[in-house]
C-alpha positions as CSV (number, residue, x, y, z in Angstrom):
1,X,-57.8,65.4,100.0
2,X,-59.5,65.5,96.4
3,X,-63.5,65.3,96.2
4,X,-64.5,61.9,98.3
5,X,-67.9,60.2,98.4
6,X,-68.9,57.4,100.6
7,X,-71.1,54.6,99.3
8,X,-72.6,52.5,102.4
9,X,-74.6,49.6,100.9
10,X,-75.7,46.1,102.5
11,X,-78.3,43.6,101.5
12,X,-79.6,44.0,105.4
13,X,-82.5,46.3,105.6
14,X,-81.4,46.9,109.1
15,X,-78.1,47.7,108.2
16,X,-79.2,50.4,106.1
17,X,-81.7,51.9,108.0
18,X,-79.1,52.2,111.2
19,X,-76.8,54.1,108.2
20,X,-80.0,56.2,107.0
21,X,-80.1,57.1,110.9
22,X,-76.5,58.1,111.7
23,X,-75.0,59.5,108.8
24,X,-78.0,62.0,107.7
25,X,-76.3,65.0,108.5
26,X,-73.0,63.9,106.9
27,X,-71.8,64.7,103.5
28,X,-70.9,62.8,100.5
29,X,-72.7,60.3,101.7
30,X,-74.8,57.6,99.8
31,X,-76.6,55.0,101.5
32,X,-78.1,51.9,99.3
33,X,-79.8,48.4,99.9
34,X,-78.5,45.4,97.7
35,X,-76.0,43.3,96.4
36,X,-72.5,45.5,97.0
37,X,-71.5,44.3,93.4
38,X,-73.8,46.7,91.7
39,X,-71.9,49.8,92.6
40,X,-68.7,51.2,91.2
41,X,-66.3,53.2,93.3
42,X,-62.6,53.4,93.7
43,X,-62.0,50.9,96.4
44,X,-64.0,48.4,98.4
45,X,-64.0,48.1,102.2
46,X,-63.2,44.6,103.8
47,X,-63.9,43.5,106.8
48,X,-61.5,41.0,107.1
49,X,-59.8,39.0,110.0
50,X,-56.7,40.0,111.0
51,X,-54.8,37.0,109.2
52,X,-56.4,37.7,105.9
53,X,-58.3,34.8,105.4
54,X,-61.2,35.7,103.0
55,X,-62.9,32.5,103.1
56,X,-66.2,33.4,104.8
57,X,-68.8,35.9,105.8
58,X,-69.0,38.8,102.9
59,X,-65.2,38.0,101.9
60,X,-65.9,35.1,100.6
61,X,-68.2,36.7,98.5
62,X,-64.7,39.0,97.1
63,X,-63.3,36.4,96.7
64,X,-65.9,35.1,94.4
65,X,-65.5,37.9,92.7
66,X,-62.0,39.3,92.6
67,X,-60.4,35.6,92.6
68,X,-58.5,33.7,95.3
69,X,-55.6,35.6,94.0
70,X,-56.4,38.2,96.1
71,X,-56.3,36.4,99.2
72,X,-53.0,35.5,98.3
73,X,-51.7,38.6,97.6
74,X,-53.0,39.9,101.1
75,X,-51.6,37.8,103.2
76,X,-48.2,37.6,101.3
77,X,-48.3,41.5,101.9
78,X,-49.1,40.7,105.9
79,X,-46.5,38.2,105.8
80,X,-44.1,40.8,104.2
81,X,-45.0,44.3,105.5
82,X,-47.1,43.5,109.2
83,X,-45.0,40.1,110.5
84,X,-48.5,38.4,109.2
85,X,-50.7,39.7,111.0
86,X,-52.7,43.1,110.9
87,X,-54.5,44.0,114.2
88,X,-57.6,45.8,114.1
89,X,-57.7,49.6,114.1
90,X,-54.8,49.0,110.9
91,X,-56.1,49.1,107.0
92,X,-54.2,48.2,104.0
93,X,-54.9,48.8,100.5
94,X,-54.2,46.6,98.1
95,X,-54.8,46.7,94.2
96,X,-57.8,44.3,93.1
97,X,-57.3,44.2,88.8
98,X,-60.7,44.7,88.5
99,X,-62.1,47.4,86.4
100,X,-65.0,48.5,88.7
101,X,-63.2,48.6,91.9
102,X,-60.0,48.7,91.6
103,X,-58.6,48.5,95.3
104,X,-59.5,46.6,98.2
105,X,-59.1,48.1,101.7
106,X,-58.5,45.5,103.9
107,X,-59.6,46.7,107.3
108,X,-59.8,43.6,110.2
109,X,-63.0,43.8,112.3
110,X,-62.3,41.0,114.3
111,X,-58.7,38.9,114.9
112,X,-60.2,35.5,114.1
113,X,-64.1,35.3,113.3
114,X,-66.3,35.8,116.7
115,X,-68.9,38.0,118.3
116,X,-67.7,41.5,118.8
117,X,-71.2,42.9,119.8
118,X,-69.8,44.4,123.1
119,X,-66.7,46.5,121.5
120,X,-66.3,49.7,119.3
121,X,-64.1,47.0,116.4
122,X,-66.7,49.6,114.1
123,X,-65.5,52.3,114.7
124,X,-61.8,51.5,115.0
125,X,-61.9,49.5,111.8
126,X,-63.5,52.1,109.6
127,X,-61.5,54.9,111.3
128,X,-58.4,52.7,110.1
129,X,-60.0,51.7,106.5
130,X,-60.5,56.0,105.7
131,X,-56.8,57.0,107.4
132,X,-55.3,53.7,104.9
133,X,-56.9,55.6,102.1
134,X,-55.8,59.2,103.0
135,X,-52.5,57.6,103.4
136,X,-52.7,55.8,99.9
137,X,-53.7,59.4,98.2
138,X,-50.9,61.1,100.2
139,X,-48.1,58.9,98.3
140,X,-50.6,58.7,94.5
141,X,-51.8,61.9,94.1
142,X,-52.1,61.6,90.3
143,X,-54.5,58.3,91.1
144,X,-56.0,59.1,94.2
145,X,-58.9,57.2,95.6
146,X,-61.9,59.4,95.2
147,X,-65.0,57.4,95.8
148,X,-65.2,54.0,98.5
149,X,-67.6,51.1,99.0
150,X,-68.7,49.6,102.3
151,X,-70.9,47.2,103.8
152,X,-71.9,46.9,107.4
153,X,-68.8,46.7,109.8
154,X,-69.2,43.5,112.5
155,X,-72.9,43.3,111.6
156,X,-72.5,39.8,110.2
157,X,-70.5,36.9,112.0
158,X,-69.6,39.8,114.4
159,X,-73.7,40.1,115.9
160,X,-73.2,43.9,116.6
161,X,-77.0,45.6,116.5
162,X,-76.8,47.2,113.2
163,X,-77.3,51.0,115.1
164,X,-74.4,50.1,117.0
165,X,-72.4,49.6,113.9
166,X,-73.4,52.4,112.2
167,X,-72.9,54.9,115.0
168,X,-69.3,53.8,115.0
169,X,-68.7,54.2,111.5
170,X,-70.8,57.5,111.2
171,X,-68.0,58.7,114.3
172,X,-65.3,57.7,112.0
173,X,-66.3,59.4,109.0
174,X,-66.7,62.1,111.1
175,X,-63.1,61.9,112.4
176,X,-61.3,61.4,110.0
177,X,-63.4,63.0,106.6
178,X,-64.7,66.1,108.5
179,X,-61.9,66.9,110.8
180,X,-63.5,66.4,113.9
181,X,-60.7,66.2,116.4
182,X,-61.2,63.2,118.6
183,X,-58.6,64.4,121.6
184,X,-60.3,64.0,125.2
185,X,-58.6,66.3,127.6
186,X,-59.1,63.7,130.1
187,X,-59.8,60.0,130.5
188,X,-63.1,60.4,132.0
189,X,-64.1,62.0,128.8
190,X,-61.7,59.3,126.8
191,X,-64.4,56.5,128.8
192,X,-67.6,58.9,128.3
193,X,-66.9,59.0,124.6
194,X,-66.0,55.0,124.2
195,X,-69.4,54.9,125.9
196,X,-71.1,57.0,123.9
197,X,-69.5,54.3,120.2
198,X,-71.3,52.0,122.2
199,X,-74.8,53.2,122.7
């Protein structure tokens, strides 16, 4: 995979200082506090619903900014490619028009709006968000995504404790960027480690 760097940045002080906590050690890493607008990268997490409704929470803010267009284009593309639906721990990436981020990856923390406090949705949608763009530079390698923009995962409408939600996303970077093999050898080890996502 060509050169890759991670911007996490969320207007929740709380949010950042779980990211500042968990992904220290990691690399290519930036960690910022704001509006997600002001920075530029490749693509743009979302943490969308699984139906693609973008009409609340900090997707309605995209579509602010990107246009309902995009909306429609995403769930014409679930309609078309994922019989309308895209569960969570699937990602999509989809081209936004926009100069300063160019894709969206649309990544589902929840099925339909709710509290996922209790459940590692984190972790599988960011895990699903960075394997849709590894998958994406697979089949463009002369326009690969090289840099991608996230906020907090489930921290929002989904009331999961910001450390919570960063844990889980710091474990899927970890995964999926850094090669470290998540294969338990047994399913005791398969329950200590879901145990471990959730604190």
């Amino acid at each position: 995979m060509p050169a890759f760097t991670l911007h996490l940045r969320d207007r929740d002080a709380d949010v950042v200082d779980a990211w500042r906590t968990h992904f220290h050690r990691l690399p290519s890493v930036d960690v910022s506090h704001g509006d997600i607008f002001d920075v530029s990268a490749d693509a743009i997490v979302s943490p969308a619903n699984s139906f693609g409704f973008m009409d609340g929470g900090i997707d309605l803010a995209y579509t602010g900014h990107f246009g309902w267009d995009l909306q429609d284009r995403l769930r014409d593309e679930l309609r078309r490619s994922h019989v309308g639906e895209l569960p969570v721990g699937q990602a999509l990436v989809l081209e936004t028009f926009d100069a300063h981020l160019p894709y969206l990856v649309s990544a589902p923390t929840m099925r339909v709006p709710g509290n996922v406090a209790e459940s590692v949705n984190a972790y599988l949608a960011f895990r699903a968000a960075l394997l849709a763009v590894r998958a994406f530079n697979a089949a463009n390698a002369e326009r690969p995504i090289t840099s991608v923009l996230s906020p907090g995962l489930c921290t929002a409408i989904g009331r999961m404790p910001p450390d919570r939600s960063a844990r889980q996303m710091a474990a899927a970077y970890a995964v999926v960027m850094l090669g470290q093999e998540n294969c338990p050898l047994t399913l005791r080890q398969a329950f200590e480690e879901h145990h471990r996502l959730l604190g």
